[in-house]
PARO-149827 format. One record per residue (C-alpha): residue number from 1; z negated, x, y negated. Coordinates in pm, 1 decimal. Each point is the difference from the previous one (the first is absolute). Layout:
residues N
+-----+----------+----------+----------+
! num !       pz !       px !       py !
+-----+----------+----------+----------+
! NUM !        Z !        X !        Y !
...
+-----+----------+----------+----------+
end
This chain:
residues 197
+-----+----------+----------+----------+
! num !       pz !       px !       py !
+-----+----------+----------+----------+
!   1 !   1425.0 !    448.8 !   2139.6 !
!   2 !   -149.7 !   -361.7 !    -99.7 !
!   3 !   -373.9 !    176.0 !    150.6 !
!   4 !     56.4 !    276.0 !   -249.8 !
!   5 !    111.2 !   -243.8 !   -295.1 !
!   6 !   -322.6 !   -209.6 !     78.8 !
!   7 !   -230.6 !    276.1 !     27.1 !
!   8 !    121.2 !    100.8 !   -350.4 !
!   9 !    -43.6 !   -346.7 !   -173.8 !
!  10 !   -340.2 !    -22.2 !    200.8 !
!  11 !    -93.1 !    346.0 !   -186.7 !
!  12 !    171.9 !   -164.2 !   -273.2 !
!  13 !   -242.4 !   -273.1 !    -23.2 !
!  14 !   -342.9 !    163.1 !    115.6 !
!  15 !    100.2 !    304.6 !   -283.9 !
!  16 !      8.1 !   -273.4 !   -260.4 !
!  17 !   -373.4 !   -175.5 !     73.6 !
!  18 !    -99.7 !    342.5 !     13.7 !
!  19 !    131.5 !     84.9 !   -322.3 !
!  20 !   -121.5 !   -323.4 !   -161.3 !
!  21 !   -379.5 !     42.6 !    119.9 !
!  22 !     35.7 !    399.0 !   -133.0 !
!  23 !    151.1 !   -119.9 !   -342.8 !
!  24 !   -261.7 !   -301.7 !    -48.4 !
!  25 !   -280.7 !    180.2 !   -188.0 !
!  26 !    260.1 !     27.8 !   -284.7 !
!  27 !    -46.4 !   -327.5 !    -76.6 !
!  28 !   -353.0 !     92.6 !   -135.1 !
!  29 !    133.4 !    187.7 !   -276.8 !
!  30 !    160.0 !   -230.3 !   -212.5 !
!  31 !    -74.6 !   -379.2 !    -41.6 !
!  32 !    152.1 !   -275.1 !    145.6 !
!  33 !    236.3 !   -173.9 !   -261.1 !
!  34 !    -31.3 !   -339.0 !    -18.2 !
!  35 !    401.8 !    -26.8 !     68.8 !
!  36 !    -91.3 !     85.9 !    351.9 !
!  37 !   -323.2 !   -218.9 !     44.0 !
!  38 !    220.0 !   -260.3 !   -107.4 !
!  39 !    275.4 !     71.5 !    276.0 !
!  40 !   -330.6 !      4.8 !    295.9 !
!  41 !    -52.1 !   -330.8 !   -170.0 !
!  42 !    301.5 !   -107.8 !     67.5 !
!  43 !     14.5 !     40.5 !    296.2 !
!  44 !   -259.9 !   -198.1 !     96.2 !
!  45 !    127.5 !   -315.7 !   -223.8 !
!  46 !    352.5 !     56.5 !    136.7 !
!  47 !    -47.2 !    212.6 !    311.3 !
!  48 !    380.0 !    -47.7 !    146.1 !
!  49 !    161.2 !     40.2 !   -316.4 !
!  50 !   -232.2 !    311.3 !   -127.4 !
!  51 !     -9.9 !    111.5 !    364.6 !
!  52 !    390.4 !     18.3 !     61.1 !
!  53 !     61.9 !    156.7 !   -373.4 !
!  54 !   -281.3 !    275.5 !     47.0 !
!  55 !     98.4 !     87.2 !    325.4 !
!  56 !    371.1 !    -85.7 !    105.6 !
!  57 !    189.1 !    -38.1 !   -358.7 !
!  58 !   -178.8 !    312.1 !   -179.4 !
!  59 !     21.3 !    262.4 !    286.0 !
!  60 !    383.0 !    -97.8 !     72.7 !
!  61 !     91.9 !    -35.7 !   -336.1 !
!  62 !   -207.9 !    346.8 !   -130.5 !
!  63 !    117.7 !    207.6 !    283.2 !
!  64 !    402.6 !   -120.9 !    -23.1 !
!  65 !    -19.5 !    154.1 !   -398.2 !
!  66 !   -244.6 !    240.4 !     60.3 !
!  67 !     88.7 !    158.3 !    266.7 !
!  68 !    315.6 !   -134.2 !    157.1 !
!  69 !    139.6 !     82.9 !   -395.8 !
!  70 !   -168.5 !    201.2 !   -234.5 !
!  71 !   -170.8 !    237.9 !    310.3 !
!  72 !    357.7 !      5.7 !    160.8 !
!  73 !    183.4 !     80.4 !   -280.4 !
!  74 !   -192.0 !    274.3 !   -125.3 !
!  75 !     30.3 !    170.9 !    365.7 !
!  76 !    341.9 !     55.1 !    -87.5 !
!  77 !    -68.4 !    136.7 !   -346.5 !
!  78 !   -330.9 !    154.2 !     13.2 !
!  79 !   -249.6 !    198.8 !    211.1 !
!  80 !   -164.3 !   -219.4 !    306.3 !
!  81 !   -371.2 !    114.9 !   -171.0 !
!  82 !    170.4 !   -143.2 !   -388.7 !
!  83 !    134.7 !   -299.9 !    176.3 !
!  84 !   -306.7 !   -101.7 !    184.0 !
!  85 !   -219.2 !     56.7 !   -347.4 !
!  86 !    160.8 !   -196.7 !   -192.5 !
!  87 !     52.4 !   -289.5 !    230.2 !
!  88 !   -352.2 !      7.1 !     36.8 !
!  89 !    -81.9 !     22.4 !   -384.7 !
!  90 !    268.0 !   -299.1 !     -5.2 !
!  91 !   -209.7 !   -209.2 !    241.4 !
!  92 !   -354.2 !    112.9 !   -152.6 !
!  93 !    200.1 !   -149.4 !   -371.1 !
!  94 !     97.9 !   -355.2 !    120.7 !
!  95 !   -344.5 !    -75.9 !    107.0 !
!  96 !    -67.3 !    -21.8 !   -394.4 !
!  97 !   -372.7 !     82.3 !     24.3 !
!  98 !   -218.4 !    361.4 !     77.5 !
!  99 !   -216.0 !   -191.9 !    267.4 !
! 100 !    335.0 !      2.5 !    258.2 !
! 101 !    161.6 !    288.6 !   -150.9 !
! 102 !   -128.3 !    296.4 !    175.4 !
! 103 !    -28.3 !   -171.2 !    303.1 !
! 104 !    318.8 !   -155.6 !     -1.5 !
! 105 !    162.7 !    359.3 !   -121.1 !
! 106 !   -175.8 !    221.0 !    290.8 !
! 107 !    148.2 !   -322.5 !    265.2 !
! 108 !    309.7 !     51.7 !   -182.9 !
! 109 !    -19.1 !    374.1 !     81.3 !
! 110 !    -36.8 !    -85.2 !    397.8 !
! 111 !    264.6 !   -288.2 !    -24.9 !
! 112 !    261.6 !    216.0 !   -183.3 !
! 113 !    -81.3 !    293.9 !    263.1 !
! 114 !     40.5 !   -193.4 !    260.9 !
! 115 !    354.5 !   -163.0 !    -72.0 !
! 116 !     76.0 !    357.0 !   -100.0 !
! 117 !    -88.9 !    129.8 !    374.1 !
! 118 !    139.2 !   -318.8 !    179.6 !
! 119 !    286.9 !   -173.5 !   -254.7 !
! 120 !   -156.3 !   -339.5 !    116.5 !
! 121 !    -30.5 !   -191.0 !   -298.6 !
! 122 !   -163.0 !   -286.3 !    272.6 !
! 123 !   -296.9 !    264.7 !     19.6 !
! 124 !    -78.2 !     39.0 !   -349.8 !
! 125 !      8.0 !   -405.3 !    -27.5 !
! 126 !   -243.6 !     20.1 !    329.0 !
! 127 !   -276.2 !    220.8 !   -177.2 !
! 128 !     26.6 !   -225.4 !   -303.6 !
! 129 !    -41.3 !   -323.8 !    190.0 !
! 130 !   -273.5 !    154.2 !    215.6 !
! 131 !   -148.4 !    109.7 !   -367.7 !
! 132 !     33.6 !   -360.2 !   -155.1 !
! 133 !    -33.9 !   -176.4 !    297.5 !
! 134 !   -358.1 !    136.7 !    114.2 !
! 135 !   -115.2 !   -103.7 !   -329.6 !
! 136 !    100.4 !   -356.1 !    -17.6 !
! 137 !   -105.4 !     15.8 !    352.4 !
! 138 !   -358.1 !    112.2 !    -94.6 !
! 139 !    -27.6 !   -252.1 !   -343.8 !
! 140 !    131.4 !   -297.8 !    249.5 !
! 141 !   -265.1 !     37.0 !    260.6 !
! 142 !   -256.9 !     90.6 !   -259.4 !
! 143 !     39.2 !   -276.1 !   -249.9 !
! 144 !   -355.6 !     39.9 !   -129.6 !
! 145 !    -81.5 !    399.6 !    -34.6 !
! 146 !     67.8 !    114.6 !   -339.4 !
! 147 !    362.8 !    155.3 !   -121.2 !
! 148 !   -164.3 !    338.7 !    -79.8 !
! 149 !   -168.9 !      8.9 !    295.9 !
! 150 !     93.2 !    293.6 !    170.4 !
! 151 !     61.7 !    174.3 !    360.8 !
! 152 !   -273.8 !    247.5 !   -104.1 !
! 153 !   -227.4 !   -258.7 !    -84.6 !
! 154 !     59.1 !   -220.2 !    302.8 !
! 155 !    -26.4 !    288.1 !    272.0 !
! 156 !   -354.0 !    157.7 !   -212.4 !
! 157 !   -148.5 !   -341.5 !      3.3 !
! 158 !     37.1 !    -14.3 !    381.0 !
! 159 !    -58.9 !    285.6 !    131.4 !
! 160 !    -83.9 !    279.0 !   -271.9 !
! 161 !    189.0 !    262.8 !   -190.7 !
! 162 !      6.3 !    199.6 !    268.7 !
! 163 !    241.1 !   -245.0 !    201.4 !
! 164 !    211.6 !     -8.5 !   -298.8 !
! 165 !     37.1 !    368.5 !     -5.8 !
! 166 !     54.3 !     20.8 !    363.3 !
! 167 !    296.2 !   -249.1 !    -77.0 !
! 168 !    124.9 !    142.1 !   -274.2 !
! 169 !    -11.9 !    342.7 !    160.5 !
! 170 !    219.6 !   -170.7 !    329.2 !
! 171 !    259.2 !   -160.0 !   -221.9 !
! 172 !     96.6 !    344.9 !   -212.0 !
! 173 !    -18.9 !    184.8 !    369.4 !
! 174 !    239.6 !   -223.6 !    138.4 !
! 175 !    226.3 !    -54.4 !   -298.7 !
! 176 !     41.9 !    415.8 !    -13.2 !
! 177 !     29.8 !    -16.5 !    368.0 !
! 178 !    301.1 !   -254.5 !    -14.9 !
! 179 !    145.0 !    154.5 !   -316.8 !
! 180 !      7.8 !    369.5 !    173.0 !
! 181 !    187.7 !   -192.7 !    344.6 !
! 182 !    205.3 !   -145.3 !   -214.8 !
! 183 !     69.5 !    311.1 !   -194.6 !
! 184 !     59.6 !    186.0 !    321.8 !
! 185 !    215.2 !   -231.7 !    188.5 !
! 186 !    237.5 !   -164.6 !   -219.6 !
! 187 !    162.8 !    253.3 !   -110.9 !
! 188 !    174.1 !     57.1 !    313.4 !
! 189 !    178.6 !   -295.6 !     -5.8 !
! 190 !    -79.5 !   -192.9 !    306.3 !
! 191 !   -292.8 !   -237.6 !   -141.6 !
! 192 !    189.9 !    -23.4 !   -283.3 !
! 193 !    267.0 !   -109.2 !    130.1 !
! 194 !   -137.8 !   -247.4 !    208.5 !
! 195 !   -230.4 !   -163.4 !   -260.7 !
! 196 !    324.2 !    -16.7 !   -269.2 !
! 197 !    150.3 !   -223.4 !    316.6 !
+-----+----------+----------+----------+
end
Protein backbone atom coordinates (compact mmCIF):
# COMPACT_ATOMS: atom_id res chain seq x y z
CA UNK A 1 0.00 0.00 0.00
CA UNK A 2 2.65 2.82 1.16
CA UNK A 3 4.90 1.33 -2.31
CA UNK A 4 1.83 2.10 -4.34
CA UNK A 5 1.13 5.61 -2.59
CA UNK A 6 4.90 6.46 -3.26
CA UNK A 7 5.05 5.32 -6.68
CA UNK A 8 2.07 7.67 -7.31
CA UNK A 9 3.57 10.89 -5.68
CA UNK A 10 6.94 9.83 -7.46
CA UNK A 11 4.79 9.98 -10.87
CA UNK A 12 3.31 12.82 -9.18
CA UNK A 13 6.44 14.73 -9.09
CA UNK A 14 8.40 13.54 -12.34
CA UNK A 15 4.71 14.39 -14.33
CA UNK A 16 5.04 17.92 -13.03
CA UNK A 17 8.95 18.75 -14.30
CA UNK A 18 7.75 17.19 -17.28
CA UNK A 19 4.92 19.35 -17.66
CA UNK A 20 6.88 22.48 -16.70
CA UNK A 21 9.80 21.89 -19.38
CA UNK A 22 6.69 21.10 -22.12
CA UNK A 23 4.80 24.38 -21.04
CA UNK A 24 8.11 26.66 -20.95
CA UNK A 25 8.18 27.92 -24.56
CA UNK A 26 4.96 29.81 -23.58
CA UNK A 27 6.80 32.09 -21.87
CA UNK A 28 8.11 33.43 -25.28
CA UNK A 29 4.89 34.72 -26.24
CA UNK A 30 4.14 37.36 -24.05
CA UNK A 31 6.63 39.64 -22.11
CA UNK A 32 7.79 39.41 -18.85
CA UNK A 33 5.98 42.09 -16.62
CA UNK A 34 8.05 43.89 -14.59
CA UNK A 35 5.73 42.74 -11.43
CA UNK A 36 7.44 39.44 -11.85
CA UNK A 37 11.11 40.65 -12.54
CA UNK A 38 10.59 42.43 -9.49
CA UNK A 39 9.52 39.23 -7.41
CA UNK A 40 13.09 37.21 -9.09
CA UNK A 41 14.58 40.33 -7.61
CA UNK A 42 13.41 39.74 -4.61
CA UNK A 43 14.40 36.96 -4.10
CA UNK A 44 17.75 37.50 -4.37
CA UNK A 45 17.67 40.71 -1.86
CA UNK A 46 15.52 38.66 0.55
CA UNK A 47 16.02 35.04 -0.51
CA UNK A 48 14.32 33.35 2.81
CA UNK A 49 11.57 35.63 2.95
CA UNK A 50 10.83 35.66 -1.07
CA UNK A 51 11.89 31.99 -1.06
CA UNK A 52 9.36 30.71 1.70
CA UNK A 53 6.38 33.10 0.23
CA UNK A 54 6.97 31.88 -3.50
CA UNK A 55 7.24 28.48 -2.66
CA UNK A 56 5.63 27.34 0.77
CA UNK A 57 2.94 30.30 1.54
CA UNK A 58 1.61 30.69 -2.23
CA UNK A 59 1.24 26.94 -3.20
CA UNK A 60 -0.52 26.12 0.31
CA UNK A 61 -2.46 29.03 0.43
CA UNK A 62 -3.57 28.89 -3.66
CA UNK A 63 -4.30 25.26 -3.59
CA UNK A 64 -6.50 25.34 0.00
CA UNK A 65 -9.02 28.09 -2.09
CA UNK A 66 -8.43 26.86 -5.29
CA UNK A 67 -8.75 23.65 -5.12
CA UNK A 68 -9.47 22.38 -1.64
CA UNK A 69 -12.67 25.18 -2.13
CA UNK A 70 -13.70 26.55 -5.20
CA UNK A 71 -12.48 23.04 -7.30
CA UNK A 72 -14.27 21.01 -4.46
CA UNK A 73 -17.25 22.74 -4.35
CA UNK A 74 -18.04 22.86 -7.84
CA UNK A 75 -17.59 18.84 -7.94
CA UNK A 76 -20.66 18.75 -6.11
CA UNK A 77 -22.51 21.23 -8.30
CA UNK A 78 -21.04 20.95 -11.64
CA UNK A 79 -19.50 18.61 -14.25
CA UNK A 80 -15.75 17.28 -13.22
CA UNK A 81 -14.60 18.85 -17.00
CA UNK A 82 -16.70 22.60 -15.72
CA UNK A 83 -15.14 22.25 -12.35
CA UNK A 84 -11.62 21.67 -13.40
CA UNK A 85 -11.98 24.78 -16.11
CA UNK A 86 -12.83 27.10 -14.10
CA UNK A 87 -10.52 26.38 -11.25
CA UNK A 88 -7.96 26.63 -13.69
CA UNK A 89 -9.24 29.99 -15.29
CA UNK A 90 -9.41 30.99 -11.40
CA UNK A 91 -5.70 30.24 -10.91
CA UNK A 92 -4.57 31.64 -14.51
CA UNK A 93 -6.76 35.21 -12.95
CA UNK A 94 -4.88 35.67 -9.59
CA UNK A 95 -1.59 35.69 -11.25
CA UNK A 96 -2.76 39.32 -12.47
CA UNK A 97 -0.54 39.36 -15.59
CA UNK A 98 -0.74 37.36 -19.39
CA UNK A 99 3.04 36.32 -19.00
CA UNK A 100 1.86 33.50 -16.07
CA UNK A 101 -1.57 33.17 -17.23
CA UNK A 102 -1.59 30.48 -19.73
CA UNK A 103 0.93 28.71 -18.08
CA UNK A 104 -0.39 28.91 -14.80
CA UNK A 105 -4.10 27.99 -16.35
CA UNK A 106 -2.85 24.73 -18.42
CA UNK A 107 -0.85 23.70 -14.60
CA UNK A 108 -4.10 24.51 -13.19
CA UNK A 109 -5.74 22.08 -15.66
CA UNK A 110 -3.22 19.10 -14.43
CA UNK A 111 -3.52 20.22 -10.69
CA UNK A 112 -7.38 20.34 -10.73
CA UNK A 113 -7.31 16.82 -12.68
CA UNK A 114 -5.33 15.40 -10.50
CA UNK A 115 -7.17 16.19 -7.07
CA UNK A 116 -10.18 15.24 -9.17
CA UNK A 117 -8.63 11.55 -9.82
CA UNK A 118 -6.98 11.26 -6.28
CA UNK A 119 -9.11 13.79 -3.68
CA UNK A 120 -5.58 14.64 -2.22
CA UNK A 121 -5.62 18.18 -1.83
CA UNK A 122 -1.65 17.45 -0.42
CA UNK A 123 -1.01 16.54 -4.25
CA UNK A 124 -2.25 19.52 -5.86
CA UNK A 125 -0.13 21.65 -3.13
CA UNK A 126 2.91 19.12 -4.22
CA UNK A 127 2.77 20.09 -8.06
CA UNK A 128 2.52 23.73 -7.04
CA UNK A 129 5.49 23.68 -4.72
CA UNK A 130 7.47 21.56 -7.18
CA UNK A 131 6.23 24.48 -9.81
CA UNK A 132 7.35 27.46 -7.49
CA UNK A 133 9.92 25.77 -5.86
CA UNK A 134 12.12 24.76 -9.04
CA UNK A 135 12.04 28.29 -9.90
CA UNK A 136 13.29 29.95 -6.83
CA UNK A 137 15.50 27.01 -6.88
CA UNK A 138 16.92 27.91 -10.36
CA UNK A 139 17.01 32.12 -9.64
CA UNK A 140 18.91 31.14 -6.14
CA UNK A 141 21.69 29.16 -7.66
CA UNK A 142 21.79 31.42 -10.66
CA UNK A 143 21.98 34.82 -9.10
CA UNK A 144 23.63 36.36 -12.16
CA UNK A 145 21.77 34.91 -15.51
CA UNK A 146 19.13 37.20 -16.58
CA UNK A 147 15.20 36.89 -15.35
CA UNK A 148 14.06 36.27 -18.97
CA UNK A 149 16.49 33.96 -19.54
CA UNK A 150 14.94 30.94 -20.48
CA UNK A 151 15.13 26.89 -20.40
CA UNK A 152 15.15 27.09 -24.23
CA UNK A 153 17.82 29.43 -24.27
CA UNK A 154 20.01 27.75 -21.68
CA UNK A 155 19.77 24.08 -23.19
CA UNK A 156 20.37 25.79 -27.23
CA UNK A 157 23.35 27.62 -25.96
CA UNK A 158 24.88 24.33 -24.73
CA UNK A 159 24.25 21.94 -26.77
CA UNK A 160 22.03 23.13 -29.86
CA UNK A 161 18.38 23.22 -30.74
CA UNK A 162 18.40 19.94 -31.43
CA UNK A 163 19.02 18.94 -27.63
CA UNK A 164 16.27 21.20 -26.77
CA UNK A 165 13.90 19.45 -29.00
CA UNK A 166 15.02 16.12 -27.93
CA UNK A 167 14.05 17.45 -24.35
CA UNK A 168 11.16 18.94 -25.06
CA UNK A 169 10.00 15.96 -27.09
CA UNK A 170 10.93 13.54 -23.64
CA UNK A 171 9.06 15.77 -21.25
CA UNK A 172 5.48 15.81 -23.38
CA UNK A 173 6.21 11.78 -23.92
CA UNK A 174 6.44 11.22 -20.41
CA UNK A 175 3.85 13.68 -19.13
CA UNK A 176 1.14 11.76 -21.68
CA UNK A 177 2.67 8.60 -20.52
CA UNK A 178 1.97 9.42 -16.72
CA UNK A 179 -1.32 11.18 -17.46
CA UNK A 180 -2.71 7.93 -19.51
CA UNK A 181 -1.37 5.54 -16.10
CA UNK A 182 -2.92 7.73 -14.17
CA UNK A 183 -6.04 7.83 -16.23
CA UNK A 184 -6.07 4.07 -16.33
CA UNK A 185 -5.40 3.16 -12.82
CA UNK A 186 -7.09 5.43 -10.55
CA UNK A 187 -10.15 4.92 -11.37
CA UNK A 188 -10.28 1.64 -9.81
CA UNK A 189 -9.86 2.77 -6.58
CA UNK A 190 -6.85 1.17 -5.14
CA UNK A 191 -4.10 4.01 -5.91
CA UNK A 192 -6.55 6.25 -5.07
CA UNK A 193 -7.19 5.18 -2.16
CA UNK A 194 -3.90 4.78 -0.98
CA UNK A 195 -2.54 8.20 -2.09
CA UNK A 196 -5.89 10.05 -0.32
CA UNK A 197 -4.24 8.10 2.96
Amino acid sequence: DMVLAGMGIALVFVATLALMVALEPLNSIVPMPDSVKQIYANMLSNMVWTSLSVAVAAPLAEEFLLRGTILRGMLYHSTPLKAILWSAFYFALIHMNLYQALGAFLMGLFIGWIYYKTGSLWLAVLIHFVNNGSSVLFTVLNPEMDVETTLMDIITDSWGIEAYIAIFTLSVAVFVAIVYYFHKNLDNGKIKKNISA
